[in-house]
PyMOL Python script that loads the backbone (N, CA, C, O; Angstrom):
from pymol import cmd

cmd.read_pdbstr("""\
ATOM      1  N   UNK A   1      26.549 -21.804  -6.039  1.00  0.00           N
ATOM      2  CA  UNK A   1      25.313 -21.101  -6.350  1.00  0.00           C
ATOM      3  C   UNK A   1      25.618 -20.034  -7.404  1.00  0.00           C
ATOM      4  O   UNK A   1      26.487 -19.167  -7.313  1.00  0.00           O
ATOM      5  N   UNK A   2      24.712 -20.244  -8.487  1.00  0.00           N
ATOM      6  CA  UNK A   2      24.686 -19.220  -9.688  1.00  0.00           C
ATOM      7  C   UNK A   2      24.230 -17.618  -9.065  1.00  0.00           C
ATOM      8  O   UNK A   2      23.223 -17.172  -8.514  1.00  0.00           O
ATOM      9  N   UNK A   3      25.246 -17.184  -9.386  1.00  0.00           N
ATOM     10  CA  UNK A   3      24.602 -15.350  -8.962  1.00  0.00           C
ATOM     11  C   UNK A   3      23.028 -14.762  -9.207  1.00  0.00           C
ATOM     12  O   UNK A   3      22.421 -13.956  -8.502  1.00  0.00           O
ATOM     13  N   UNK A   4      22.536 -15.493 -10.549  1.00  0.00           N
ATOM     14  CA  UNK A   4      21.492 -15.385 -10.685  1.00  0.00           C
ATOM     15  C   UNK A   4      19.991 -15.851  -9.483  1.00  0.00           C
ATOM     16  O   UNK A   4      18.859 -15.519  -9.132  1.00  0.00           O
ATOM     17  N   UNK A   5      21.116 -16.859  -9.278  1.00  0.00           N
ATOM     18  CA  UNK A   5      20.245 -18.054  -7.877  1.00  0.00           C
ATOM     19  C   UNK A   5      20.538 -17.093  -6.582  1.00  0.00           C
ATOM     20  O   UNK A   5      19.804 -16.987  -5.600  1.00  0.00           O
ATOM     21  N   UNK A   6      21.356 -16.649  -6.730  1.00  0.00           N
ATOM     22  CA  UNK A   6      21.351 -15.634  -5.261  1.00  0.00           C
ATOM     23  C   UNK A   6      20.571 -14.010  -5.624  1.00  0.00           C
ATOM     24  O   UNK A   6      20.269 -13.305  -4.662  1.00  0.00           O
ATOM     25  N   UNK A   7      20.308 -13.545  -6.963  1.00  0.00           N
ATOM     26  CA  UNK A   7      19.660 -12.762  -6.802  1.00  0.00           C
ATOM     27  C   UNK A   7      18.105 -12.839  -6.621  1.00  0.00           C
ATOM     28  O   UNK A   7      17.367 -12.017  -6.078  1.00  0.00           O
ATOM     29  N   UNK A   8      17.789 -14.070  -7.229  1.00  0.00           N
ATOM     30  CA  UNK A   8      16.151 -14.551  -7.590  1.00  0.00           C
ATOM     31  C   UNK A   8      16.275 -14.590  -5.688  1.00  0.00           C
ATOM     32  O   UNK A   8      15.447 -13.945  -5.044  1.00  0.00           O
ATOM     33  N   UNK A   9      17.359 -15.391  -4.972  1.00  0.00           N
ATOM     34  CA  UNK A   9      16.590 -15.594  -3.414  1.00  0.00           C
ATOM     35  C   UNK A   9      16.718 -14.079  -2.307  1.00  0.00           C
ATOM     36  O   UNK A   9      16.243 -13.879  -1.189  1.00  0.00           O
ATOM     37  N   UNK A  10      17.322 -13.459  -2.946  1.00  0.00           N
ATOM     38  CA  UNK A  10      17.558 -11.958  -2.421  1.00  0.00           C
ATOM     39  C   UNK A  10      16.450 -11.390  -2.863  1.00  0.00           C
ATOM     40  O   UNK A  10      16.174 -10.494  -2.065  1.00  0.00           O
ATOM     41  N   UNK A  11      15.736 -11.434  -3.642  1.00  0.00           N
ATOM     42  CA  UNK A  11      14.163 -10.686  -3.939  1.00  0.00           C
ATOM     43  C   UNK A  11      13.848 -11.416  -3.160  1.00  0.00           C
ATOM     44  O   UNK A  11      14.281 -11.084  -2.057  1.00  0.00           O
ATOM     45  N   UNK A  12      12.991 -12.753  -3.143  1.00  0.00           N
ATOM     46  CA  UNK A  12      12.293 -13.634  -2.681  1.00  0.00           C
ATOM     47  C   UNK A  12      12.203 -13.505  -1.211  1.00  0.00           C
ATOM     48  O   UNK A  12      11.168 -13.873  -0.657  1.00  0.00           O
ATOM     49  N   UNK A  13      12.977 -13.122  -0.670  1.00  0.00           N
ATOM     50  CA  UNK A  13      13.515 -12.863   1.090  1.00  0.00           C
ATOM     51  C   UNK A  13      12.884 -11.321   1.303  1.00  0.00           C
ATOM     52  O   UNK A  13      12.108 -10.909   2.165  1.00  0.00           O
ATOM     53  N   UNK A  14      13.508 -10.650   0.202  1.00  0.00           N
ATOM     54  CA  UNK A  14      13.067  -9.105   0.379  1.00  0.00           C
ATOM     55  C   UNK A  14      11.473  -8.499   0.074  1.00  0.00           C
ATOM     56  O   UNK A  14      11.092  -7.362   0.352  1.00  0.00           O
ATOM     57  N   UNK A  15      10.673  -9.565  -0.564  1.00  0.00           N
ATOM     58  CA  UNK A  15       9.775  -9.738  -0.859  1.00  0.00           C
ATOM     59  C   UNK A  15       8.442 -10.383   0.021  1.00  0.00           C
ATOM     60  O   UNK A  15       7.234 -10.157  -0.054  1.00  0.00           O
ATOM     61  N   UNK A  16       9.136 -11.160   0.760  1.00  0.00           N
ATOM     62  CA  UNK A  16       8.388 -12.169   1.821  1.00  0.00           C
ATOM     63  C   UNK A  16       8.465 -10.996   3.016  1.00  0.00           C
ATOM     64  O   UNK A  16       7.394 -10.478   3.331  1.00  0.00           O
ATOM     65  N   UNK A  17       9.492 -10.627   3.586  1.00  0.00           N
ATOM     66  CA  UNK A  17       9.786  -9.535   4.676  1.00  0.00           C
ATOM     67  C   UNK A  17       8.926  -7.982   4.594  1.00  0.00           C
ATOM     68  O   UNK A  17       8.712  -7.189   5.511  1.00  0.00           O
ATOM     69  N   UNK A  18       8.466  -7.878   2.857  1.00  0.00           N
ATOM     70  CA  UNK A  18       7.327  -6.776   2.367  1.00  0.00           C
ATOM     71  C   UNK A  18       6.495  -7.118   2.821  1.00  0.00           C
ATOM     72  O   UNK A  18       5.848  -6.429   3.609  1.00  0.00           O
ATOM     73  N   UNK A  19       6.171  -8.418   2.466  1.00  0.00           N
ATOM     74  CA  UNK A  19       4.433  -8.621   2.627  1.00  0.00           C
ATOM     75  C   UNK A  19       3.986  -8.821   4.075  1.00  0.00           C
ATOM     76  O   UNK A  19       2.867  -8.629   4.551  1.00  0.00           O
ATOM     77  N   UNK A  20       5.430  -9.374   4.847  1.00  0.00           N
ATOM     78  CA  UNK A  20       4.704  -9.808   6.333  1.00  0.00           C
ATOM     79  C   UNK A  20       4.461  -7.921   6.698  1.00  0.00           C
ATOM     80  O   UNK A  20       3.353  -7.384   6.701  1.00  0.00           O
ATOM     81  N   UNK A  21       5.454  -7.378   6.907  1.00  0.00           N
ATOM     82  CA  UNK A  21       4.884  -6.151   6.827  1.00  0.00           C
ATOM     83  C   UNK A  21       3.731  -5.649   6.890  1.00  0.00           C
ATOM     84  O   UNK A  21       3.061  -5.481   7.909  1.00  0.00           O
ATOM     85  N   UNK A  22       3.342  -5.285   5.366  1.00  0.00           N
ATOM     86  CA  UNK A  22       2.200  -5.117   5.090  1.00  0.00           C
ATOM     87  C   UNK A  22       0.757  -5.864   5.246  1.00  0.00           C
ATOM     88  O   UNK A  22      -0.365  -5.582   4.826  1.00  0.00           O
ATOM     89  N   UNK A  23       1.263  -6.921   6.021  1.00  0.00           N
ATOM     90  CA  UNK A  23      -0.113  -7.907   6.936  1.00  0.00           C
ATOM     91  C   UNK A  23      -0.223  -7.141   8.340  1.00  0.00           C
ATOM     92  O   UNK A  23      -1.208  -6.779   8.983  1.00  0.00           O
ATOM     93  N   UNK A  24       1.144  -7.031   8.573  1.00  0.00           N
ATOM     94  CA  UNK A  24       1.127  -6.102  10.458  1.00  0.00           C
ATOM     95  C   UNK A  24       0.385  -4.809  10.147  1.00  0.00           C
ATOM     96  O   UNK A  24      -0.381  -4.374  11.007  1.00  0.00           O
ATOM     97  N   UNK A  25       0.520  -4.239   9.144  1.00  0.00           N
ATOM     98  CA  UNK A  25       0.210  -2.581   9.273  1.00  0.00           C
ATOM     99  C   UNK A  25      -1.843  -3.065   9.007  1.00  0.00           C
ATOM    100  O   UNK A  25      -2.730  -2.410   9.555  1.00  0.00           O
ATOM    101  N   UNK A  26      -2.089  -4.139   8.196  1.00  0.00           N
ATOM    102  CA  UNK A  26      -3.200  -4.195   7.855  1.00  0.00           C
ATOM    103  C   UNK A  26      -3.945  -4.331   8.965  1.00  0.00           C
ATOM    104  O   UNK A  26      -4.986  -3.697   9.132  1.00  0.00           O
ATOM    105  N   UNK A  27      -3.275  -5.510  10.154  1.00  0.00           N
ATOM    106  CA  UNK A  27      -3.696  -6.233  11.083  1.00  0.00           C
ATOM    107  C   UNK A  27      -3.264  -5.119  12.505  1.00  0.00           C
ATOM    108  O   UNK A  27      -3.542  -5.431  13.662  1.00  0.00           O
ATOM    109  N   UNK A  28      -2.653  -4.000  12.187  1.00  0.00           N
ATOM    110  CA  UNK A  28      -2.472  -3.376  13.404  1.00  0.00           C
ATOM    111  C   UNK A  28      -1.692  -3.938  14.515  1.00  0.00           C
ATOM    112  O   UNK A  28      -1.790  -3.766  15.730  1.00  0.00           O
ATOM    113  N   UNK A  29      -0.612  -4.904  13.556  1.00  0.00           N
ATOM    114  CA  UNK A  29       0.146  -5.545  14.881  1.00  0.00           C
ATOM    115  C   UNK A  29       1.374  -4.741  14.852  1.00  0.00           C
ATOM    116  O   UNK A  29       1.542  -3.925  13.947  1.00  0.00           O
ATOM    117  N   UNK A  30       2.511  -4.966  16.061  1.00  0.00           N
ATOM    118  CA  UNK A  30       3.599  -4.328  15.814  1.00  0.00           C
ATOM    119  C   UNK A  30       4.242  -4.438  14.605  1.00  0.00           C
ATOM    120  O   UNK A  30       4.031  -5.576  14.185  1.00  0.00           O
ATOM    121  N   UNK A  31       5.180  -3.577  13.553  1.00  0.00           N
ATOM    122  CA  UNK A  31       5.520  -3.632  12.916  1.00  0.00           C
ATOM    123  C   UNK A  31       6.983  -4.495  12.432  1.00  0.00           C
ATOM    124  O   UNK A  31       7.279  -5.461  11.728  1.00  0.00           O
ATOM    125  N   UNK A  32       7.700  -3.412  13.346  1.00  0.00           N
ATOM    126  CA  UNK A  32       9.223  -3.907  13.845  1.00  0.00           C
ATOM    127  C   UNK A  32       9.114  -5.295  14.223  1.00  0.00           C
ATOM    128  O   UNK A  32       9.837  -6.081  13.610  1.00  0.00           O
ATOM    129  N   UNK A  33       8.138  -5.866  15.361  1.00  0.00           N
ATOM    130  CA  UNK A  33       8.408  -7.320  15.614  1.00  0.00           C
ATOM    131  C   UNK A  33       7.968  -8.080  14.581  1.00  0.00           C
ATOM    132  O   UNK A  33       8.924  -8.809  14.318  1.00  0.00           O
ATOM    133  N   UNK A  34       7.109  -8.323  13.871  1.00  0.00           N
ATOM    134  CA  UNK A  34       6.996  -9.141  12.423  1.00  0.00           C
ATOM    135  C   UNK A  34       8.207  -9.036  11.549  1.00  0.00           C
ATOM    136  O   UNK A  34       8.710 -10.067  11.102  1.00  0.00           O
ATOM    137  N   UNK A  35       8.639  -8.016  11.312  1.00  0.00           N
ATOM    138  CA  UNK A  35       9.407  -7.894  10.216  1.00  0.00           C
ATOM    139  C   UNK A  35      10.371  -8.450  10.626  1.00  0.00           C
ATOM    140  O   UNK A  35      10.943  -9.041   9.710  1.00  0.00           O
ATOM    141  N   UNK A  36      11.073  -8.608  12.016  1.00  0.00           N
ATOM    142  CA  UNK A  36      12.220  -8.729  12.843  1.00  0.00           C
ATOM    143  C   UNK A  36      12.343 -10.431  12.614  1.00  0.00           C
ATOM    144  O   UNK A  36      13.308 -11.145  12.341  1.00  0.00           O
ATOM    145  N   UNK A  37      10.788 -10.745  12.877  1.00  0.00           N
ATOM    146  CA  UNK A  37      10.367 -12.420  12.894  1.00  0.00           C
ATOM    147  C   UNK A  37      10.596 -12.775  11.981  1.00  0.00           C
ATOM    148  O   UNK A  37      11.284 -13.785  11.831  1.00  0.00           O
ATOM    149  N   UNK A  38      10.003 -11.931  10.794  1.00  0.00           N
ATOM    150  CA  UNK A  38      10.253 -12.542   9.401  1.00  0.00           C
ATOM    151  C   UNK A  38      11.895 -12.856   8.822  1.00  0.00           C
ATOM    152  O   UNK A  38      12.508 -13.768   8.266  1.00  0.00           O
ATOM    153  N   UNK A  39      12.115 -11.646   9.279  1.00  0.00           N
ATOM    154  CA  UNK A  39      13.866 -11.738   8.551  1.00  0.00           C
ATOM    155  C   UNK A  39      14.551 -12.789   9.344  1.00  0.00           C
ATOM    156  O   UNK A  39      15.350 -13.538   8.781  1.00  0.00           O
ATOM    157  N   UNK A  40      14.263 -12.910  10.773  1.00  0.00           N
ATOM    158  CA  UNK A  40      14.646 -14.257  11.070  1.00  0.00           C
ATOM    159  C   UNK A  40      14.818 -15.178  10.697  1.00  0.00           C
ATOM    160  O   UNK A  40      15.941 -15.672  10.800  1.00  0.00           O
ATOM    161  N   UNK A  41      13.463 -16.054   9.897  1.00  0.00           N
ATOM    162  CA  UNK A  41      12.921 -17.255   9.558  1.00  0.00           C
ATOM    163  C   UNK A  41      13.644 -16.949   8.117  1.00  0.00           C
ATOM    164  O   UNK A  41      14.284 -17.883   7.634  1.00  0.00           O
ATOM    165  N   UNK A  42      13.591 -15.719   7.398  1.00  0.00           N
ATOM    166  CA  UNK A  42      13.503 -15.636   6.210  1.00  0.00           C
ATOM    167  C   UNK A  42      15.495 -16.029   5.990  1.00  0.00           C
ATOM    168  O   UNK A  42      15.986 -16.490   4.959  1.00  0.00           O
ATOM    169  N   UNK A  43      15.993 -15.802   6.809  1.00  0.00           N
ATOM    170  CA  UNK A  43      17.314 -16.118   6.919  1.00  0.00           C
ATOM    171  C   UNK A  43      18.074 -17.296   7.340  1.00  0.00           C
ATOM    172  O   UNK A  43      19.297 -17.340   7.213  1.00  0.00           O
ATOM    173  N   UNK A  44      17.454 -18.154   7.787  1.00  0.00           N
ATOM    174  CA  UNK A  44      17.573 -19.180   7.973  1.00  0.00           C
ATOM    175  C   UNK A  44      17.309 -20.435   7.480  1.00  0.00           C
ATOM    176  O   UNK A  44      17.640 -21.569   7.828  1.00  0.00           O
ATOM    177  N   UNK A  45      16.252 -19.720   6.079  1.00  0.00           N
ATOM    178  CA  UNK A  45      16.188 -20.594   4.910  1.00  0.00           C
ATOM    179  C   UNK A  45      17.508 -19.726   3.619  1.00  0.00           C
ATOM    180  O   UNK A  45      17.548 -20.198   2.483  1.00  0.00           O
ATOM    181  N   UNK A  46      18.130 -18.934   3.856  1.00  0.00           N
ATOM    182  CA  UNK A  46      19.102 -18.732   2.184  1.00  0.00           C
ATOM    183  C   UNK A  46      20.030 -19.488   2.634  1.00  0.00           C
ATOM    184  O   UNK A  46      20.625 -19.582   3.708  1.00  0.00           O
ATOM    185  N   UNK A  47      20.075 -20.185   1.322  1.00  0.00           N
ATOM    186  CA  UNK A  47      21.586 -20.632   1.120  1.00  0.00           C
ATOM    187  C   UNK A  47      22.141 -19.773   0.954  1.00  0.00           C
ATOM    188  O   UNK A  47      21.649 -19.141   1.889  1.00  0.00           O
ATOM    189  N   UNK A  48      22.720 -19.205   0.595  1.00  0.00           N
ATOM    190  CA  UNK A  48      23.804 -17.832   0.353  1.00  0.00           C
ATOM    191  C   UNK A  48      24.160 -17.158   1.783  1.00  0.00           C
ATOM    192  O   UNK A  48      23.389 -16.707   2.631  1.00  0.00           O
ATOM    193  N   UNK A  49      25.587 -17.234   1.779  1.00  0.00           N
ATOM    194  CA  UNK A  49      25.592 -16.962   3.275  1.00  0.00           C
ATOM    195  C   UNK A  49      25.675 -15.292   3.084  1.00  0.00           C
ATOM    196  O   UNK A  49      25.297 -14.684   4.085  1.00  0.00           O
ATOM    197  N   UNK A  50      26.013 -14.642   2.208  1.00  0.00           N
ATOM    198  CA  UNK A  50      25.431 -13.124   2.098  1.00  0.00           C
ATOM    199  C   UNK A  50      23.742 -12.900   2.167  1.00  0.00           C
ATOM    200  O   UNK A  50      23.225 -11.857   2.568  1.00  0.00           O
ATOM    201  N   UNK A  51      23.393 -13.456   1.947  1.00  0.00           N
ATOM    202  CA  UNK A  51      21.801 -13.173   1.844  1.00  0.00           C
ATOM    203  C   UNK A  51      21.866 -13.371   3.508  1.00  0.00           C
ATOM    204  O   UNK A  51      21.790 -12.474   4.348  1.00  0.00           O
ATOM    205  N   UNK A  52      21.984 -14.417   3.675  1.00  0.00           N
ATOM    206  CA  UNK A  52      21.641 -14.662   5.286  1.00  0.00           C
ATOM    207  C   UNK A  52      22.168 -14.038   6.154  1.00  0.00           C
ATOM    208  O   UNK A  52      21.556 -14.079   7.221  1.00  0.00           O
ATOM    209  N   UNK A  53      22.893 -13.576   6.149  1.00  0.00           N
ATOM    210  CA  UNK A  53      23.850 -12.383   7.053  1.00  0.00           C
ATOM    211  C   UNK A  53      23.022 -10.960   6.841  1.00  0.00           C
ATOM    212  O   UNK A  53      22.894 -10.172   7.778  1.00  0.00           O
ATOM    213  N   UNK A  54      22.470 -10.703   5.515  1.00  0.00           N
ATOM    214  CA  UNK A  54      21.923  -9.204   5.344  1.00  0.00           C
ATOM    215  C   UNK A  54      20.531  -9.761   6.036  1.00  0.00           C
ATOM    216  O   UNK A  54      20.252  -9.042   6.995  1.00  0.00           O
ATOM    217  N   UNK A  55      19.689 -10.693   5.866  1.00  0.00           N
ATOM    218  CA  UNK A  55      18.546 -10.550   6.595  1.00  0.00           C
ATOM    219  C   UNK A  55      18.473 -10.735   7.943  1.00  0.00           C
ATOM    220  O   UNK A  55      17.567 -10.409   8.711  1.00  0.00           O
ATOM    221  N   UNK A  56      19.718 -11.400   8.209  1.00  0.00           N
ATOM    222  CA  UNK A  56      20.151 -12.235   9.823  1.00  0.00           C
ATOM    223  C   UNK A  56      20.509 -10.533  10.457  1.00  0.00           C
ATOM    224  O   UNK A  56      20.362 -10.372  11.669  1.00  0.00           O
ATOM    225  N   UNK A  57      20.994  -9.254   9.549  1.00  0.00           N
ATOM    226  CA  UNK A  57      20.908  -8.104  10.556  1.00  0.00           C
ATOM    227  C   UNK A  57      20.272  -7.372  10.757  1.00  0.00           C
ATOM    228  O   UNK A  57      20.317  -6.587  11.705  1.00  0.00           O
ATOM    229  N   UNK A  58      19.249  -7.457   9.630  1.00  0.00           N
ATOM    230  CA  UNK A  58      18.381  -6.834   9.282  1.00  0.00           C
ATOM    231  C   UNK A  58      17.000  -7.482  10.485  1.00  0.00           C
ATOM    232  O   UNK A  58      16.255  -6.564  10.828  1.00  0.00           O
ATOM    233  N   UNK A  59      16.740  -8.461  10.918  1.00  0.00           N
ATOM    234  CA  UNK A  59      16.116  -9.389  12.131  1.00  0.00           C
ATOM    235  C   UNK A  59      17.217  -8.190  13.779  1.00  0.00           C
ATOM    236  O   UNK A  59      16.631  -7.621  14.700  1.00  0.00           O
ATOM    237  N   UNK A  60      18.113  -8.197  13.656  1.00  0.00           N
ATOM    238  CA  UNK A  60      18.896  -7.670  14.695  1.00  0.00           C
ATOM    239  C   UNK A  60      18.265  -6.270  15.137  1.00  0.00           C
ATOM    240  O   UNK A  60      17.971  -6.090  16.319  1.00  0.00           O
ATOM    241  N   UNK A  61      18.049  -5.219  14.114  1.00  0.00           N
ATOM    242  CA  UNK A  61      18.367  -4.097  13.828  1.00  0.00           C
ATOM    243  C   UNK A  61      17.082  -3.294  14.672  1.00  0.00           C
ATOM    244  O   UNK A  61      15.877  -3.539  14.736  1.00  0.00           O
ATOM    245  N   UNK A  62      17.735  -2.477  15.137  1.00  0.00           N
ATOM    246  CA  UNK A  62      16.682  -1.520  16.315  1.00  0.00           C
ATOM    247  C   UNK A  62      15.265  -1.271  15.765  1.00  0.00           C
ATOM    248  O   UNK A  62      14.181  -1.376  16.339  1.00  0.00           O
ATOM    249  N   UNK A  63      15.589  -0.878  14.378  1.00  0.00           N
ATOM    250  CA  UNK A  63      14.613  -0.403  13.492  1.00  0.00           C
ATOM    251  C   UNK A  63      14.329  -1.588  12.389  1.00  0.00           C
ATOM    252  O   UNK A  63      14.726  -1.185  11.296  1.00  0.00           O
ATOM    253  N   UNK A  64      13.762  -2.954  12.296  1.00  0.00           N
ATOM    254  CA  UNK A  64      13.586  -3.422  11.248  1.00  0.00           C
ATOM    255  C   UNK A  64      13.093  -3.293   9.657  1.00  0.00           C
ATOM    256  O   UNK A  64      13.534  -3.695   8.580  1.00  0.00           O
ATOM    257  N   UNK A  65      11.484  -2.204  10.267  1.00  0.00           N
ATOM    258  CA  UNK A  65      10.656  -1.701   9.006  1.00  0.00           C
ATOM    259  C   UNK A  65      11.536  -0.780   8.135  1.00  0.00           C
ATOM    260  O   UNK A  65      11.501  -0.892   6.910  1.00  0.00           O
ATOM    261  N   UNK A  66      12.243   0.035   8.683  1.00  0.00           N
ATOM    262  CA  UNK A  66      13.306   1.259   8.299  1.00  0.00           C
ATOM    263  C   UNK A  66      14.177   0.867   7.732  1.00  0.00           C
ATOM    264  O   UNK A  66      14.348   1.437   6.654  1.00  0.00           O
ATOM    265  N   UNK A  67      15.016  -0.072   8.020  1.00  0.00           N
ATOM    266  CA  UNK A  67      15.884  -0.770   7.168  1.00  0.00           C
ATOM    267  C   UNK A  67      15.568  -2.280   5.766  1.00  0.00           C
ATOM    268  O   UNK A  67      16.106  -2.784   4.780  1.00  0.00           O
ATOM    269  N   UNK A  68      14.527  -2.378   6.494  1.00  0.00           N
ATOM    270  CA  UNK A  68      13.852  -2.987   4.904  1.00  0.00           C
ATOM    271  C   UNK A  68      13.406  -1.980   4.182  1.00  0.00           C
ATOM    272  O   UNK A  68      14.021  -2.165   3.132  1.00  0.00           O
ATOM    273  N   UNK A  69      12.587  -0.791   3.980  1.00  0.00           N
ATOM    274  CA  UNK A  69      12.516  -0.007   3.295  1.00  0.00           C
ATOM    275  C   UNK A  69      13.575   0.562   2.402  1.00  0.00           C
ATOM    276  O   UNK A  69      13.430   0.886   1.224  1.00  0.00           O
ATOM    277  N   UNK A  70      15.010   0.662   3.363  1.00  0.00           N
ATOM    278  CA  UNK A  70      16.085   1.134   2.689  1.00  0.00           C
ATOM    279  C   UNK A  70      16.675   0.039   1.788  1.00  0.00           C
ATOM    280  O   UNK A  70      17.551   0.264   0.952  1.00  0.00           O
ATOM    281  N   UNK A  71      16.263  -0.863   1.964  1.00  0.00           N
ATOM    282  CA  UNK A  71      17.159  -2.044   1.258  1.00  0.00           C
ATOM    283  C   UNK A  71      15.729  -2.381  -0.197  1.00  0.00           C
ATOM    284  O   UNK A  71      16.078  -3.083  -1.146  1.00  0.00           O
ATOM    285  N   UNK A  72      14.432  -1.880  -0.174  1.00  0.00           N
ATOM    286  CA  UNK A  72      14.024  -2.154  -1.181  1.00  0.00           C
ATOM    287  C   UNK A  72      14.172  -0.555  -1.928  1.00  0.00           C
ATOM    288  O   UNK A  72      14.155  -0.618  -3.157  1.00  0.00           O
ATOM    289  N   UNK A  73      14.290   0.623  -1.444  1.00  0.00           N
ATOM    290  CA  UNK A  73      14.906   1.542  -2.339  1.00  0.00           C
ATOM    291  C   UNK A  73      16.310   1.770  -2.815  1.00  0.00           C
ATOM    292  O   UNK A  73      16.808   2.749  -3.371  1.00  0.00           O
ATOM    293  N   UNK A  74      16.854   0.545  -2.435  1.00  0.00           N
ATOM    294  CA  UNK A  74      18.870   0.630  -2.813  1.00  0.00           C
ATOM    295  C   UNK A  74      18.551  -0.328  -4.169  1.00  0.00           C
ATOM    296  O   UNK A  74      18.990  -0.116  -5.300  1.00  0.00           O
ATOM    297  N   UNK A  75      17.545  -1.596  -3.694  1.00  0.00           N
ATOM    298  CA  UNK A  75      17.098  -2.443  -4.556  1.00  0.00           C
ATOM    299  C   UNK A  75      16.996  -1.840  -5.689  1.00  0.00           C
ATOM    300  O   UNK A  75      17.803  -1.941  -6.613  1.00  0.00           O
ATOM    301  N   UNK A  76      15.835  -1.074  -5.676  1.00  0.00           N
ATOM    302  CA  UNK A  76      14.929  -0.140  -6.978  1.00  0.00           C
ATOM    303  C   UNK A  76      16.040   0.807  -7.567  1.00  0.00           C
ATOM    304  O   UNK A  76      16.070   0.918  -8.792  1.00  0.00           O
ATOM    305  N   UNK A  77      16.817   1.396  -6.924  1.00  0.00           N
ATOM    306  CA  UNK A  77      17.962   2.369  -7.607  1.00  0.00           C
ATOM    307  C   UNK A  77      18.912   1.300  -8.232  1.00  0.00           C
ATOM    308  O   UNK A  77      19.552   1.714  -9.199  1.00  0.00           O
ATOM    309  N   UNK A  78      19.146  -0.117  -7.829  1.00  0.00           N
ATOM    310  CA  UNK A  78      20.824  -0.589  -8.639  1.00  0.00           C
ATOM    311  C   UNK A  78      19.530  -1.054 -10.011  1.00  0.00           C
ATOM    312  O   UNK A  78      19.908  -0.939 -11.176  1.00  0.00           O
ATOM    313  N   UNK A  79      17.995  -1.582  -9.716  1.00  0.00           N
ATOM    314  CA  UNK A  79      17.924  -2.301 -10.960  1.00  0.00           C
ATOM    315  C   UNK A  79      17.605  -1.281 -12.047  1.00  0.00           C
ATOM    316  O   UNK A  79      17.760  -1.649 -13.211  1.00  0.00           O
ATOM    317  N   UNK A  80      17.060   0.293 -11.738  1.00  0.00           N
ATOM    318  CA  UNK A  80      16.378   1.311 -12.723  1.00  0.00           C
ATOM    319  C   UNK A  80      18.480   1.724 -13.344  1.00  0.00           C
ATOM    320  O   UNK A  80      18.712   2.556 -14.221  1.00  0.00           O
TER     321      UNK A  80
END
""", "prot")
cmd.dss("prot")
cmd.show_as("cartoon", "prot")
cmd.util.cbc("prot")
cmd.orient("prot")
């Protein structure tokens, strides 16, 4: 896999895990458990076994919404 191919699916994951998000907060459902769901599913489709390991802990993690947030402002700081 081209690095490029693992960064396009590292948005794409980090991107899908935004929006379910932002359907829970719309829809007033739990937050943490969508996002938790999402990074699940969303990890079990990367090929890249780094991608799948960061969303596979990110699904684990006490705090899901909190740590996707941090991972799209680490995002926004390496690309500015």
């Amino acid at each position: 896999m081209q690095p490029e191919d693992k960064f396009i699916e590292y948005v794409d994951a980090l991107v899908t895990c935004e929006i379910a998000m932002q359907m829970a907060f719309k829809y007033k459902e739990p937050v943490n458990k969508i996002v938790a769901a999402t990074a699940r599913r969303v990890s079990m489709r990367c090929a890249d076994k780094q991608n799948r390991n960061v969303f596979l802990g990110l699904s684990q993690s006490e705090f899901p919404a909190a740590l996707l947030y941090q991972f799209r402002t680490m995002f926004d700081e390496a690309i500015s």
